[in-house]
C-alpha positions in Angstrom: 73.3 -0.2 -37.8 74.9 -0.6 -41.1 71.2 -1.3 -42.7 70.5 2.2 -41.8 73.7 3.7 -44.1 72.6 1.0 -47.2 70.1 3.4 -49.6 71.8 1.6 -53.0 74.0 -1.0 -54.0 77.0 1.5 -54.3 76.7 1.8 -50.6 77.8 -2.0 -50.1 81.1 -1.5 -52.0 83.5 0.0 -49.5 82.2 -3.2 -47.2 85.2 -5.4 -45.4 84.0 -9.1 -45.3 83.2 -8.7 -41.9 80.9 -5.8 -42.3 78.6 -8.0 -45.1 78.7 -10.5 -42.5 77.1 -7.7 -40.1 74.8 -6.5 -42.7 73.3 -9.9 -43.5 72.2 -10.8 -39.9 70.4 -6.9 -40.2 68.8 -8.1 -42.9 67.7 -11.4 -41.8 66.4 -9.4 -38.5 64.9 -7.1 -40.7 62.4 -9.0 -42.5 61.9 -11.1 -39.5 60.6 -8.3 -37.5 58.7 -6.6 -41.1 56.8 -9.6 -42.6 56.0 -10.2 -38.6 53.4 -7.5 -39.5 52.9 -7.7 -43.5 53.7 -11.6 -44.2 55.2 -12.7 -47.4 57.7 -15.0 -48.9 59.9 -15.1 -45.9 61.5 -18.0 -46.3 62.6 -18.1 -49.3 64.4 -14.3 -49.2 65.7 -15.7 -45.5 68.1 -18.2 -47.9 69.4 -15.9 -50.2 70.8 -13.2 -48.3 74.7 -13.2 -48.7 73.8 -14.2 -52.3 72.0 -11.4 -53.0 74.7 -9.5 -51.0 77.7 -11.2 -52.8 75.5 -9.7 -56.5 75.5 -6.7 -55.6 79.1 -5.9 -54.1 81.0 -7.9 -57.2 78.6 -6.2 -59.7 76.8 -3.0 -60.8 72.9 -3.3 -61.0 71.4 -1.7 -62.8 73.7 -1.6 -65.7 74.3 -5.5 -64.9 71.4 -7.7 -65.1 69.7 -9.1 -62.2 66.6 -12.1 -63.4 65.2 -13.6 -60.3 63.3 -16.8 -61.1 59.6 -16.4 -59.9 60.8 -13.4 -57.9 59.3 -14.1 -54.3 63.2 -14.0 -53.5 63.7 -10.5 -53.8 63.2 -8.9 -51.3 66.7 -8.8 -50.2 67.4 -7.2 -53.7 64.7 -4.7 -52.8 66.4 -3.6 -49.9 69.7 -3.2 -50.8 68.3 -1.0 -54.4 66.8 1.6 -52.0 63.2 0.6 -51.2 63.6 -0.8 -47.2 61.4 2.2 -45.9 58.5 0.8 -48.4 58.8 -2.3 -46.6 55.6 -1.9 -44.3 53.6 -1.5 -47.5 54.9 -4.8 -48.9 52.3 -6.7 -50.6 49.4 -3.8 -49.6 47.2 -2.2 -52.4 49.1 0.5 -53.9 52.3 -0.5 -51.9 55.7 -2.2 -52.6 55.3 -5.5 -54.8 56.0 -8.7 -53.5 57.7 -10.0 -56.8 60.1 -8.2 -58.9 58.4 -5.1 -60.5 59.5 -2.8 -63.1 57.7 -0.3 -62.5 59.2 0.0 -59.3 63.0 0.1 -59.8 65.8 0.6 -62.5 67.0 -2.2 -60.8 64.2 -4.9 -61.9 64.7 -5.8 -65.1 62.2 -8.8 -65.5 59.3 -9.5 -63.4 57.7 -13.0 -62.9 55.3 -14.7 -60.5 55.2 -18.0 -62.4 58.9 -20.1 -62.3 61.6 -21.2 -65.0 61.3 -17.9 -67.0 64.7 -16.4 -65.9 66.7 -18.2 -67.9 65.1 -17.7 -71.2 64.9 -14.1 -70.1 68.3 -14.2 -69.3 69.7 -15.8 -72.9 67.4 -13.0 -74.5 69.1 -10.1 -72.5 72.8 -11.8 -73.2 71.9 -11.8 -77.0 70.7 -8.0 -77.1 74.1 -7.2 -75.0 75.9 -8.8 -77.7 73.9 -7.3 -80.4 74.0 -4.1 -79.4 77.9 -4.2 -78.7 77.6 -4.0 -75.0 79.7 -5.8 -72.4 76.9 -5.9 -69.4 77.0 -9.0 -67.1 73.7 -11.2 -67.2 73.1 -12.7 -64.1 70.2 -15.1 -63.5 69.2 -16.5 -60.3 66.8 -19.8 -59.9 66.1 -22.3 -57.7 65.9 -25.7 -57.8 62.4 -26.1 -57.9 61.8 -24.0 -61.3 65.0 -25.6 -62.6 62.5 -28.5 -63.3 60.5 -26.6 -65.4 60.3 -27.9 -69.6 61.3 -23.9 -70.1 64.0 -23.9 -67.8 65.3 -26.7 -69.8 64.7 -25.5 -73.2 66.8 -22.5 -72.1 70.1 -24.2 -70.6 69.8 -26.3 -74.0 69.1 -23.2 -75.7 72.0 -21.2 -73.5 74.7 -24.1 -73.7 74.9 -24.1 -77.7 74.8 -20.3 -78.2 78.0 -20.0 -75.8 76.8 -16.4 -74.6 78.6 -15.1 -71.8 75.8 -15.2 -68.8 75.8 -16.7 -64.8 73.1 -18.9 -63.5 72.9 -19.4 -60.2 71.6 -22.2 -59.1 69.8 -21.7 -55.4 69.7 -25.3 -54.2 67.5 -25.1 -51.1 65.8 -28.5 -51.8 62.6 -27.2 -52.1 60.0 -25.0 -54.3 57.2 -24.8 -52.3 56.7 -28.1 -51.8 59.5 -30.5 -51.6 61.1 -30.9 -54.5 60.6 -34.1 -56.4 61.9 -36.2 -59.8 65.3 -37.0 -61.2 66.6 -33.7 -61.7 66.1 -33.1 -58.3 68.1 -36.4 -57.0 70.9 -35.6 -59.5 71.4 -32.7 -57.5 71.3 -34.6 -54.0 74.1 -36.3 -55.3 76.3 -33.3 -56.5 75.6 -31.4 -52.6 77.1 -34.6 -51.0 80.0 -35.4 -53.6 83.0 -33.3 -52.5 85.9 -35.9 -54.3 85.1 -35.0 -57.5 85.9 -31.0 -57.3 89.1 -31.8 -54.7 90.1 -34.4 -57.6 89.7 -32.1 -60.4 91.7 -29.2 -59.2 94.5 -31.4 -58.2 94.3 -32.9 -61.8 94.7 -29.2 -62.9 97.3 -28.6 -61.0 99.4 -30.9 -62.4 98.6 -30.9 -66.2 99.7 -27.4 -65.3 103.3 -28.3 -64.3 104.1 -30.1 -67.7 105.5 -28.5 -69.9 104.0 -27.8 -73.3 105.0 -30.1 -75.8 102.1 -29.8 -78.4 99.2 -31.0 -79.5 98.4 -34.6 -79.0 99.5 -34.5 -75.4 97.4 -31.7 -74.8 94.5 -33.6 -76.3 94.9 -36.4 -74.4 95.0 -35.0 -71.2 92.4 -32.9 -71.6 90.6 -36.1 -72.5 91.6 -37.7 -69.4 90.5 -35.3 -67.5 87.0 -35.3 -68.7 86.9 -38.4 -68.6 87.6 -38.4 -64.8 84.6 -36.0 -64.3 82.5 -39.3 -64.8 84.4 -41.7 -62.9 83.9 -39.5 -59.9 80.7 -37.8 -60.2 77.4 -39.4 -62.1 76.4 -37.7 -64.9 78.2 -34.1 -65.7 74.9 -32.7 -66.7 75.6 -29.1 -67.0 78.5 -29.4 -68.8 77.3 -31.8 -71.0 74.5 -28.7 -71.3 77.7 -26.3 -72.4 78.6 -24.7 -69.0 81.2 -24.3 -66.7 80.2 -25.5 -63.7 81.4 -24.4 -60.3 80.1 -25.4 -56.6 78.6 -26.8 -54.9 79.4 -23.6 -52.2 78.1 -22.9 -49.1 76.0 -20.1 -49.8 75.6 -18.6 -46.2 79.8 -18.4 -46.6 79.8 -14.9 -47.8 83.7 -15.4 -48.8 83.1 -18.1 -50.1 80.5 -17.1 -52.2 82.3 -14.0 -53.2 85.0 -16.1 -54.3 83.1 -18.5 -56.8 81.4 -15.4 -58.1 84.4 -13.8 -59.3 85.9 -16.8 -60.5 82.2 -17.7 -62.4 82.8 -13.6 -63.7 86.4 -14.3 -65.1 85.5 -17.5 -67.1 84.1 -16.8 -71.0 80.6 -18.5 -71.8 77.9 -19.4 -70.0 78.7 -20.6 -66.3 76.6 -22.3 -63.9 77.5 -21.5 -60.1 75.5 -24.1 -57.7 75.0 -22.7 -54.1 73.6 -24.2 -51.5 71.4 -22.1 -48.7 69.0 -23.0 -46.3 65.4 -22.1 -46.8 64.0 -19.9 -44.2 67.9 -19.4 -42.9 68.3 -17.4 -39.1 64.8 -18.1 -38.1 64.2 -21.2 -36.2 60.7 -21.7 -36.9 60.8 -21.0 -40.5 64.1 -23.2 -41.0 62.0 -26.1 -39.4 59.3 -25.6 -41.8 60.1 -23.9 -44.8 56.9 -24.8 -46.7 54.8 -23.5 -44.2 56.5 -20.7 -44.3 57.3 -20.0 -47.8 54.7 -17.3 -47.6 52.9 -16.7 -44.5 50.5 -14.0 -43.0 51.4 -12.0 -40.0 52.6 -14.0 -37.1 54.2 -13.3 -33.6 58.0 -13.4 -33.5 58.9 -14.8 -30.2 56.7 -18.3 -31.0 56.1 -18.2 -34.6 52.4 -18.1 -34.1 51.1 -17.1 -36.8 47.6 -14.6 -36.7 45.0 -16.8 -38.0 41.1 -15.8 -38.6 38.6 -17.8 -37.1 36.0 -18.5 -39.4 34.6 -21.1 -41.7 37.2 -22.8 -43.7 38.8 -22.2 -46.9 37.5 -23.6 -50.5 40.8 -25.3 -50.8 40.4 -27.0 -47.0 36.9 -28.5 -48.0 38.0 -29.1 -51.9 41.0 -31.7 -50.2 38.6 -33.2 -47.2 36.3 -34.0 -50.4 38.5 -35.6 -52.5 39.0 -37.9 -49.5 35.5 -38.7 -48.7 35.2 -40.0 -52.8 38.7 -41.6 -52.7 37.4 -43.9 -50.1 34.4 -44.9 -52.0 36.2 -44.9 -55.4 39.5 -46.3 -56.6 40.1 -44.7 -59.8 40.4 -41.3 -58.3 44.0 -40.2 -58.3 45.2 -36.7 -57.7 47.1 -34.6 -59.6 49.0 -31.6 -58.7 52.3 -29.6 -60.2 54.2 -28.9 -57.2 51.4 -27.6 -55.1 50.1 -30.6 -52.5 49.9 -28.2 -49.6 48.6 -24.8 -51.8 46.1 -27.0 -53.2 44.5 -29.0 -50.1 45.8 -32.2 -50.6 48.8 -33.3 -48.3 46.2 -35.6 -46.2 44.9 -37.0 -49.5 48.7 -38.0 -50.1 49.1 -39.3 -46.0 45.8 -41.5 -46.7 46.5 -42.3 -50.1 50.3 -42.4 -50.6 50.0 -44.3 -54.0 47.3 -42.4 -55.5 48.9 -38.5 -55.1 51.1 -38.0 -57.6 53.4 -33.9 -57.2 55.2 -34.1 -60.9 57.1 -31.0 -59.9 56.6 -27.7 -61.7 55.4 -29.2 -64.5 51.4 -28.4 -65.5 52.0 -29.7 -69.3 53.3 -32.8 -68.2 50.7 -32.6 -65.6 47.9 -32.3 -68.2 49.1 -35.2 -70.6 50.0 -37.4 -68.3 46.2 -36.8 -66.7 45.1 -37.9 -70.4 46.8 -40.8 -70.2 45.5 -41.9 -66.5 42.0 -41.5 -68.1 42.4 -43.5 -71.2 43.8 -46.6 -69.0 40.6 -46.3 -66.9 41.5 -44.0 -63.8 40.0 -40.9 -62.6 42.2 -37.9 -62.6 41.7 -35.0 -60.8 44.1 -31.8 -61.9 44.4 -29.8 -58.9 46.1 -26.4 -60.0 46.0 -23.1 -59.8 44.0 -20.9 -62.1 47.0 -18.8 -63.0 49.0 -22.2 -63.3 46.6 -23.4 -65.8 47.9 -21.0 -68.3 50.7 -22.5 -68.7 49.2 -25.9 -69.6 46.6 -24.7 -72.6 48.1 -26.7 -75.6 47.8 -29.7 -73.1 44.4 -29.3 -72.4 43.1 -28.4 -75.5 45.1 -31.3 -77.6 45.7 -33.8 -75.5 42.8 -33.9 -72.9 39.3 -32.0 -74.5 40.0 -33.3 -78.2 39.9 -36.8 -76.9 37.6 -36.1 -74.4 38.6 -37.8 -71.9 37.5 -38.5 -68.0 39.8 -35.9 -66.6 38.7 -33.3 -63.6 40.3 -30.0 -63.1 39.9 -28.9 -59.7 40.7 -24.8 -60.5 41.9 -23.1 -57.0 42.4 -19.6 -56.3 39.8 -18.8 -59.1 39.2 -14.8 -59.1 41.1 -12.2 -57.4 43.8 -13.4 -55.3 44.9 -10.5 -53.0 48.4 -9.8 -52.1 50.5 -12.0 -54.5 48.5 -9.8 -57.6 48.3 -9.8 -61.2 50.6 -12.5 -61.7 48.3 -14.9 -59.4 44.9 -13.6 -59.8 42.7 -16.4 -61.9 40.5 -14.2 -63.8 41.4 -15.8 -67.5 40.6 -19.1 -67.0 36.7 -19.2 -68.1 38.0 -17.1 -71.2 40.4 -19.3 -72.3 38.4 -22.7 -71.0 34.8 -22.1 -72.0 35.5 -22.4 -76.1 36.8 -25.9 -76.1 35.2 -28.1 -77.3 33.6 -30.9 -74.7 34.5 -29.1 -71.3 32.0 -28.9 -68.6 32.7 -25.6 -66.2 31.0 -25.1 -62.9 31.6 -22.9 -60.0 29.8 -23.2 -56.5 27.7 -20.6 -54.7 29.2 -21.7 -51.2 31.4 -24.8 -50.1 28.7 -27.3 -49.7 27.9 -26.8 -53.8 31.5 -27.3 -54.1 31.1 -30.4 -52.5 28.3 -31.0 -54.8 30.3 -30.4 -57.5 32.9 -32.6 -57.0 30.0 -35.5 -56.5 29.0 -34.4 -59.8 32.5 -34.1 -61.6 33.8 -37.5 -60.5 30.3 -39.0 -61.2 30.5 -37.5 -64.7 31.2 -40.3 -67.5 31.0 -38.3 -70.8 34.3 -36.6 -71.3 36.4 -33.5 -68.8 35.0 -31.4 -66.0 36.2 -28.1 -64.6 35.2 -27.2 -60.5 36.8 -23.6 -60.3 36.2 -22.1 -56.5 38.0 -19.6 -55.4 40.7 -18.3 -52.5 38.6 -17.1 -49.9 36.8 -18.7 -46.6 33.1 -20.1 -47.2 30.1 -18.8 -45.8 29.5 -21.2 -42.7 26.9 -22.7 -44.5 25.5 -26.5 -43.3 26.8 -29.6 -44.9 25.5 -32.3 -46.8 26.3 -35.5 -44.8 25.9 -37.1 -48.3 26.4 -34.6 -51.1 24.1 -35.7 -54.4 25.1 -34.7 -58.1 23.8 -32.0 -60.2 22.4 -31.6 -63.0 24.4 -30.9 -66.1 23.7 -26.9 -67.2 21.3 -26.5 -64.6 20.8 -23.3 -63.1 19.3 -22.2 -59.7 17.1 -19.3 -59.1 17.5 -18.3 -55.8 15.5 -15.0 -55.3 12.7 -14.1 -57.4 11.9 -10.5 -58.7 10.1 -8.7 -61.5 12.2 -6.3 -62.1 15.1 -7.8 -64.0 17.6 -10.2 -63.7 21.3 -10.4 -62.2 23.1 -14.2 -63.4 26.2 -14.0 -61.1 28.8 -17.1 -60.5 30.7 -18.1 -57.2 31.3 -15.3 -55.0 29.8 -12.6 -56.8 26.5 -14.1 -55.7 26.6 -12.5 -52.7 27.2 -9.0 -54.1 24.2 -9.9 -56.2 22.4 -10.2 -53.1 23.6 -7.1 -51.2 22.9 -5.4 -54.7 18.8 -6.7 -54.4 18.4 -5.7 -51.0 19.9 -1.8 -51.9 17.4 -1.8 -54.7 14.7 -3.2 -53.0 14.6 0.0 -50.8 13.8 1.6 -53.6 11.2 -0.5 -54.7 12.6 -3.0 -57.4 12.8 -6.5 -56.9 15.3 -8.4 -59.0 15.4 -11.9 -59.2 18.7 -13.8 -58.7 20.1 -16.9 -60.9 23.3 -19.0 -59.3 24.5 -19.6 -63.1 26.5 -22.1 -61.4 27.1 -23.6 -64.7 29.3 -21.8 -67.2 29.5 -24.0 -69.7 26.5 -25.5 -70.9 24.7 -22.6 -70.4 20.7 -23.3 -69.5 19.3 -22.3 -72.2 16.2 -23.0 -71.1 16.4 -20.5 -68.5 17.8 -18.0 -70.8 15.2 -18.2 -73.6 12.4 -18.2 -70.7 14.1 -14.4 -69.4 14.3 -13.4 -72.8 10.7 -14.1 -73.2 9.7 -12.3 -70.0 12.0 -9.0 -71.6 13.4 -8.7 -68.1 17.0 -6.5 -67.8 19.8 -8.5 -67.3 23.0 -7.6 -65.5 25.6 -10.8 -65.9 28.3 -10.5 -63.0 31.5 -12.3 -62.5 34.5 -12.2 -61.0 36.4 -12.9 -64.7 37.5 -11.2 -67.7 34.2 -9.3 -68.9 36.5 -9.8 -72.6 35.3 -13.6 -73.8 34.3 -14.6 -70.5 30.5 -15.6 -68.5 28.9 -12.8 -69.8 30.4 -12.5 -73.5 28.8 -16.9 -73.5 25.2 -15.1 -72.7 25.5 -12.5 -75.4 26.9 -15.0 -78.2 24.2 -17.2 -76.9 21.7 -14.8 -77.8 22.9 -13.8 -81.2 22.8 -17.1 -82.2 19.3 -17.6 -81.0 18.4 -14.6 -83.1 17.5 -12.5 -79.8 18.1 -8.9 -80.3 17.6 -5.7 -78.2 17.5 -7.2 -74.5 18.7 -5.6 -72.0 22.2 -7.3 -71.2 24.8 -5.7 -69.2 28.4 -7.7 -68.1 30.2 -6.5 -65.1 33.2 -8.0 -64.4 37.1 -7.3 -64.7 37.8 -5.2 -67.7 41.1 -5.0 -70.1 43.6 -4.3 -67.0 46.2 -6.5 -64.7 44.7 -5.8 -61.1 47.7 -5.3 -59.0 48.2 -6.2 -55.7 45.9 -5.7 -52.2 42.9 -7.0 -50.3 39.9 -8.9 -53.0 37.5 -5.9 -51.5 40.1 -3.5 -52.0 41.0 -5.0 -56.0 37.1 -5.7 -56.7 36.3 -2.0 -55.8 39.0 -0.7 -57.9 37.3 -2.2 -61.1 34.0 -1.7 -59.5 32.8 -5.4 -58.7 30.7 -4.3 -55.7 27.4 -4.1 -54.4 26.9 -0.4 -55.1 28.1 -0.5 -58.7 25.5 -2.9 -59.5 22.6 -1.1 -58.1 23.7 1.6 -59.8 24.0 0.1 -63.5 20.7 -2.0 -62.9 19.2 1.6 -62.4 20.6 3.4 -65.5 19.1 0.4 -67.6 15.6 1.2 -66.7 14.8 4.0 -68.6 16.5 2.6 -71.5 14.1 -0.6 -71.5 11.2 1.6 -70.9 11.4 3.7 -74.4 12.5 0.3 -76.1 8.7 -0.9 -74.9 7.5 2.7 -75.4 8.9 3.3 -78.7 9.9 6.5 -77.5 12.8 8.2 -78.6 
């Protein structure tokens, strides 16, 4: 097998044409047969193959720069810059990445998990070549997805009036995760099915070519002509109106032909757009038939495409989306919200039901947020469904546009806490941190699914101003439903073991450590009581004030930052209440990125478990006994 004599990109440059044709169906077989066992983003790297082929035997990573847009399409670029025997540790704790990682490779020179970074990163990189007198090719790869991201557009405006010598490559596959939606993405449509307009340009070329030159005015006016042609024939010359050269559209499973619109992209000064069109999930039928479902998938069989499935209760995301419905069909004024994520967010039967009322503005969580604000001031009920880590990007939004007018808008927080194999760029362990200090936000998080579906009774029930439900990316507990699930009360906790021992206040998931913690201490006699601080923010302060009055040791857990988050709320809470000297301890995720693995293998790392807990609640007994004592 060729694949077998490929340990660096130097490797592929004694290659005939043929022989790259060779390599890429390897390749294709390759991570067929390895994410088989693994998962991970397999279609995506399926499509981009002989591009990442074409990269490598035209250019010289590491010295020229590769930026791959999110980076869940590298994995191609990971096995041609010598990591293929890593590959059955892909996306395992303490195993190969799933994104671009620095750490890894010389060759990975940016890393992302969240889209339309790579061409800011790519404009920074062309201005430090240029700075530093350096002649390095930039080369940065995104899809058509990100390329609707406000970054991504910031960056060609950015790119086109610098003039920097850089290629983007546009992957047009149609399709982010979702499908891909809004002009940008229509504009597009119409460049993959216009061939006239290139034919007609060259041939134009051709012949301002033959004449012979006669000086200035001439020149000028053909040249004029010419542009003018552009938008006879094709609608819009975005790009170029942007300040590139554009070239394609190309086949981009054509490795000649892709190899030739490189080198011409190469030879041209300035910045140069290449468009290249591939075919998500490319070589395997069943991924090719449904890229979004495959997009990133968990082991699966091969021959049938089943894919290994655990049979258990169903996921928070499942029983957030069959919610929504239920209050949709009792209330009109709920409309949902998401950026690009209907099927990663539970809601693509909310959008079959309710065509009208699901609105997918693309990857675009500012827009997102404001335009949220707006549904809500005209008398409509929002509801935000995003990703924790997706939330990030949207701050300003919510802080200006939605919480300072506090408006009636719900944020339905998915994949809250650790997130497993897609790591530190995924995991939603900031939110409550950067959340809980705005003014007039409500936060919740449910003990199980049915107080999820509580929640989201309470959250569209709620009149006075934004509502967060955060739950996180795991299965529930099996628990019984409510046939008709009531609201909560605002800040109202629930005590649901009592103890006289101390105290643990835990949210969502870490409940349950809470309770395997009490039953390790109860065999040695201490009996703790447990609080489902279900709310985050208000706190009860009724119920803290009454624990500070009993003296009992506390122990807050969550599955957040420990810096600003759950815990830092009780403590602040405290001081300003004048209450000094209790016992409060906060376990949670310190100052570190958690990288990628199981949740149970990431919370043991930082030591959110069962046995950790027992073990602090210990060490804070003798401490409260000499506080009572007056010992020293």
């Amino acid at each position: 097998m060729l694949l077998d004599q490929i340990n660096g990109p130097q490797d592929l440059k004694a290659l005939t044409t043929a022989q790259l044709v060779q390599l890429a169906g390897e390749i294709r077989q390759f991570l067929i047969e390895k994410l088989s066992v693994t998962g991970g983003h397999l279609a995506p790297n399926l499509g981009v193959v002989e591009l990442t082929l074409a990269m490598h035997y035209l250019f010289n990573s590491p010295d020229d720069k590769f930026i791959f847009d999110v980076g869940h399409q590298s994995y191609v670029h990971k096995i041609l810059t010598g990591r293929k025997d890593r590959f059955d540790t892909l996306r395992k704790y303490k195993g190969l990445c799933g994104f671009v990682k620095r750490s890894e490779s010389e060759h990975d020179v940016w890393e992302a998990g969240h889209s339309s970074t790579s061409l800011s990163a790519a404009m920074g990189m062309a201005l430090a070549r240029d700075l530093k007198g350096e002649s390095n090719r930039v080369v940065a790869v995104i899809g058509d997805g990100a390329l609707t991201g406000g970054m991504a557009l910031e960056a060609l405006n950015h790119i086109g009036h610098e003039k920097k010598d850089l290629i983007v490559v546009l992957n047009d596959n149609e399709m982010s995760i979702a499908p891909n939606v809004g002009a940008l993405h229509h504009y597009l449509g119409k460049i993959r099915t216009d061939r006239h307009y290139h034919k007609a340009k060259d041939e134009l070329q051709q012949l301002l070519n033959k004449i012979p030159a006669i000086g200035g005015k001439l020149a000028k006016t053909a040249e004029r002509f010419k542009d003018s042609l552009k938008y006879l024939l094709v609608s819009g010359i975005l790009f170029e109106q942007f300040g590139f050269t554009y070239l394609g559209p190309v086949d981009g499973h054509d490795i000649e032909q892709v190899l030739d619109i490189m080198r011409q992209a190469d030879a041209m000064p300035g910045p140069v757009l290449v468009h290249v069109l591939t075919v998500k999930g490319k070589g395997y039928s069943p991924a090719e038939a449904d890229s979004f479902k495959w997009h990133g998938i968990t082991p699966y069989k091969i021959e049938s495409g089943q894919v290994v499935k655990a049979v258990g209760p169903p996921v928070y995301t499942d029983v957030f989306g069959d919610m929504l419905i239920e209050l949709a069909d009792k209330d009109n004024r709920i409309v949902a919200v998401t950026p690009a994520m209907p099927g990663g967010s539970g809601l693509l039967k909310f959008a079959e039901k309710y065509p009208n009322r699901m609105i997918d503005v693309g990857i675009a969580e500012q827009h997102a947020a404001t335009m949220s604000a707006a549904l809500a001031i005209e008398g409509l009920k929002p509801v935000f469904a995003v990703y924790s880590t997706f939330l990030q990007r949207a701050y300003d939004q919510v802080v200006h546009d939605i919480c300072r007018q506090n408006l009636n808008v719900v944020f339905a927080i998915d994949r809250a806490g650790f997130v497993g194999p897609d790591g530190e760029t995924h995991h939603g362990v900031y939110d409550i941190s950067f959340l809980r200090h705005i003014p007039n936000l409500v936060i919740m998080m449910p003990k199980d699914e049915n107080e999820l579906r509580r929640m989201l009774k309470t959250a569209v029930d709620y009149c006075d101003g934004p509502i967060a439900v955060r739950y996180p990316r795991i299965a529930g507990l099996g628990v019984e439903m409510d046939a008709n699930p009531q609201s909560l009360p605002i800040g109202e906790w629930e005590t649901v073991r009592d103890g006289d021992s101390g105290v643990i206040l835990a949210i969502g998931p870490m409940l349950q450590v809470a309770e395997e913690a009490a039953e390790l201490l109860k065999r040695e006699g201490l009996n703790v009581q447990i609080v489902n601080a279900r709310f985050i923010k208000p706190l009860d302060e009724q119920m803290l004030l009454s624990l500070a009055s009993e003296g009992k040791q506390m122990i807050v857990l969550e599955e957040g930052s420990e810096l600003g988050g759950f815990g830092s709320s009780v403590l602040e809470f405290y001081s300003l209440k004048g209450i000094y000297g209790l016992p409060v301890r906060i376990i949670g995720v310190p100052d570190v990125f958690v990288e990628h693995g199981t949740i149970k293998e990431q919370r043991q790392e930082i030591g959110l478990t069962a046995e950790r807990v027992a073990t602090e609640f210990k060490t804070m007994l003798p401490r409260r006994i000499k506080r009572v004592t007056g010992q020293q």
